[in-house]
N, C-alpha and C positions, 0 to 999 in steps of 0.2 A: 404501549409496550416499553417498557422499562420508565426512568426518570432523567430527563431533562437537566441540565447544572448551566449555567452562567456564572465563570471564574473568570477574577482579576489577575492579570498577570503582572510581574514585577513592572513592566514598561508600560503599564497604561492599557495596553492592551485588552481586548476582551476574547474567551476563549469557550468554548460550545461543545460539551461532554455529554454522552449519555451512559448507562448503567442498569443494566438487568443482573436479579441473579443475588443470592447470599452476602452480603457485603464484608463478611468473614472468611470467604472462601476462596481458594486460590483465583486469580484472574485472566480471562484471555483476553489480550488487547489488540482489538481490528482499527488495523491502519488502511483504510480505503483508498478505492482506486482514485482515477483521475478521469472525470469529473464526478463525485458523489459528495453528497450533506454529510455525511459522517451521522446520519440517523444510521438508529441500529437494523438491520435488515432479516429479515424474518429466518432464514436458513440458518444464518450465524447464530442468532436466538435460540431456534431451536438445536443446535448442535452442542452449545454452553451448555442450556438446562437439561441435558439428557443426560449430563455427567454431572451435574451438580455445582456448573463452576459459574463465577462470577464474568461478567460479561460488560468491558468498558470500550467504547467508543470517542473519539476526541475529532472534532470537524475541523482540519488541517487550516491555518492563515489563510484566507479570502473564501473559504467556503462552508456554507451551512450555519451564519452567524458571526463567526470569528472573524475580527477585526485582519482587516489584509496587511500582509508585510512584505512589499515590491521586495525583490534582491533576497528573499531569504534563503538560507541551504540546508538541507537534506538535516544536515544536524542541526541546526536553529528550529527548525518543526520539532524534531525529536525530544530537543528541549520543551520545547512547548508541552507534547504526550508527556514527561517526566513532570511536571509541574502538578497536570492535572492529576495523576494517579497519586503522589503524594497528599494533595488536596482532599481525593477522594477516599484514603485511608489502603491503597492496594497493597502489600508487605510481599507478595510474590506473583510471578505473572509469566504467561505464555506471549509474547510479544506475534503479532501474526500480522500479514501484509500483503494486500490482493494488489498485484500490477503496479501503478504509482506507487500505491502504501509499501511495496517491498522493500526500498533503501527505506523507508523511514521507520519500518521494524528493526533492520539490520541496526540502524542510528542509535538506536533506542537503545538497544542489545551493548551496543560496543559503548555509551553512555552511561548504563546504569547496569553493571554487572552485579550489584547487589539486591538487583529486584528483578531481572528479567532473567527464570534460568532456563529461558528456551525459546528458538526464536524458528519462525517457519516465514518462508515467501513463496506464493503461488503466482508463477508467470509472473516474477517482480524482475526489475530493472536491472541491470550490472552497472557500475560505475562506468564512465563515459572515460575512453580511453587518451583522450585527446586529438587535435589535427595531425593527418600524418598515420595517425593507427588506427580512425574511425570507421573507415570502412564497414569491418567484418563486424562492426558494433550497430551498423542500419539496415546493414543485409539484411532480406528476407522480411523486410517489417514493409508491412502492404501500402499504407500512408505513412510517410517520413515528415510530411511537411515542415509538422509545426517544433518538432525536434531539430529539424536543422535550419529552420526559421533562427529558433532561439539562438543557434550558435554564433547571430548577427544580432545577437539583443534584444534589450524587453521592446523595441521601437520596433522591431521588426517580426517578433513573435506577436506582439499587439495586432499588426495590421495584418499578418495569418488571422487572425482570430477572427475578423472583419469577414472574412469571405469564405473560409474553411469552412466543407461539409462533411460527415461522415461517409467513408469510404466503406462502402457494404460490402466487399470482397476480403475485407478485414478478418471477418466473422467466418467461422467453417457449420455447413451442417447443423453437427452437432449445438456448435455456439447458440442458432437460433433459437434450436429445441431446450435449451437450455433455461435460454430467457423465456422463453413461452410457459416454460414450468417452474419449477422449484425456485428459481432466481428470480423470478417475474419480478419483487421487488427489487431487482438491482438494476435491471432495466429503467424501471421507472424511473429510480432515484437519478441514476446516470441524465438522462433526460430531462430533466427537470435541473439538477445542477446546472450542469454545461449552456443552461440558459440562463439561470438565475445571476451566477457568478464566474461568470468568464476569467475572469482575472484568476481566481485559483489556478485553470488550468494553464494556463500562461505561467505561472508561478512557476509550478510545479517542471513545467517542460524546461525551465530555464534553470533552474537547480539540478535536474537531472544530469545535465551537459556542462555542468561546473563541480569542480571539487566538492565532493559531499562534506568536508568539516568533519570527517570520523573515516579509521583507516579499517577495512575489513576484518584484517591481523586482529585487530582490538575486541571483535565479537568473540570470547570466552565461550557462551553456552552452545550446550548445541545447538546444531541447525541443521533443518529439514528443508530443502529446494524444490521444490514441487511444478515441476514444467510439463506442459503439451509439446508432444512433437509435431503437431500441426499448428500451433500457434503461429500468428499471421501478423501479430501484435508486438509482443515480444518474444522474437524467434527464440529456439532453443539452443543456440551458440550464447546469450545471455547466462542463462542457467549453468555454463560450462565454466564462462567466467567468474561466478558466484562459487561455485564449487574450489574452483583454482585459488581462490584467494582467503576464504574462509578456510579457519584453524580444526572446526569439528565439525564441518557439512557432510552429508550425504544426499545423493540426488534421486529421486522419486521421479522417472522419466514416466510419460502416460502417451505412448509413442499418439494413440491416434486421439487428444483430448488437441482443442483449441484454447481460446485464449478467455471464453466463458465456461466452458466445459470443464475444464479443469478443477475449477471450483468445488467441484462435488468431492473429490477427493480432502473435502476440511473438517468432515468429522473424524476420519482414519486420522488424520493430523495432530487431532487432539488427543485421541489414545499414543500414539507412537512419544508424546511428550510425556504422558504419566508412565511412559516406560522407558523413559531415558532422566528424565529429571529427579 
């Protein structure tokens, strides 16, 4: 399903892209959750080619290939995605962002306003408010561990990772029925990462709760915030804050989706862009 790239990055680096889809055609680019390869997953695939659009995927620093980068932030990935789409010829693009991948669409968006004119997060992150205001930023989230792990560093989000198990209360209903069908491949992928390359999600949790290196304000295009009101993952007082801070957001509430469930709402996502872009 689509093709495979192995790109050089300015630092030596090595970085792991895939690509379905018209190579001429507008692009939507899926920034994956936490833990996933950054393969392309079958839903997303088919949601691209029903509308004829090009369809790029990039496997974020320490997962699915890509060479790890300890310490990196929300906009150093970002750069990484803007690398590879240059690389791979993209000239316009739907920037899109499942949970993890949500600041790193936002990243991207506020990064490369000449190529991304629309950016969408489903159940993605809000920027980490700091000590003192964090609170109402873990509320509601069913496993905090390895998020407030990280807030005592990579030594101590590491040795979370050591023992952490997934917290199955996480997940609503819906969420399982979810994975059981249409998403089955994301299931799978998720499980297989999160073993394969631990380190990604450790990355990734330790970026989330530091300065992302890109200010909200700076995302130009529009944006579409796509939350579950039952999300158990990332509550929906995130999505409030994304709203708050972004210049052309609107918020897509799915009072009773979770935090897989949600998901289904990303073909609607893709029309709502070719009517605003």
């Amino acid at each position: 399903m689509g093709s495979r790239h192995e790109l050089d990055l300015p630092d030596g680096r090595r970085l792991v892209a895939y690509d379905d889809g018209p190579p001429a055609a507008d692009a939507v680019v899926w920034h994956h959750g936490s833990p996933q390869s950054g393969e392309l997953l079958a839903p997303v695939v088919d949601a691209a080619r029903a509308r004829g659009l090009r369809l790029v995927s990039v496997a974020r620093a320490g997962y699915g290939g890509s060479t790890r980068r300890p310490g990196r932030t929300v906009a150093q990935a970002a750069a990484d995605v803007s690398h590879a789409l240059d690389a791979l010829g993209v000239a316009r693009c739907l920037a899109v962002g499942a949970s993890g991948g949500g600041p790193h669409a936002l990243a991207l968006a506020a990064l490369r306003p000449d190529l991304v004119s629309g950016a969408v997060t489903l159940a993605g992150v809000a920027p980490y408010p700091g000590r003192g205001a964090d609170e109402r930023w873990f509320a509601g989230i069913a496993d905090d561990g390895g998020l407030r792990s990280a807030l005592e560093g990579p030594d101590a989000r590491a040795r979370h990772a050591e023992t952490a198990e997934f917290d199955e209360s996480s997940f609503t209903a819906d969420d399982y029925a979810t994975l059981a069908g249409a998403w089955a491949s994301l299931g799978a992928d998720a499980s297989r990462s999160g073993e394969a390359w631990p380190g990604g999600q450790v990355d990734d949790d330790l970026a989330f709760v530091q300065p992302w290196g890109v200010a909200l304000g700076d995302v130009a295009a529009p944006t579409l915030v796509v939350q579950g009101g039952a999300d158990r993952v990332v509550p929906r007082h995130h999505a409030d804050l994304l709203v708050e801070a972004l210049p052309a957001a609107e918020l897509w509430l799915r009072p009773r989706a979770g935090h897989i469930s949600v998901l289904t709402a990303l073909p609607v996502t893709l029309d709502w862009w070719r009517s605003v872009a």
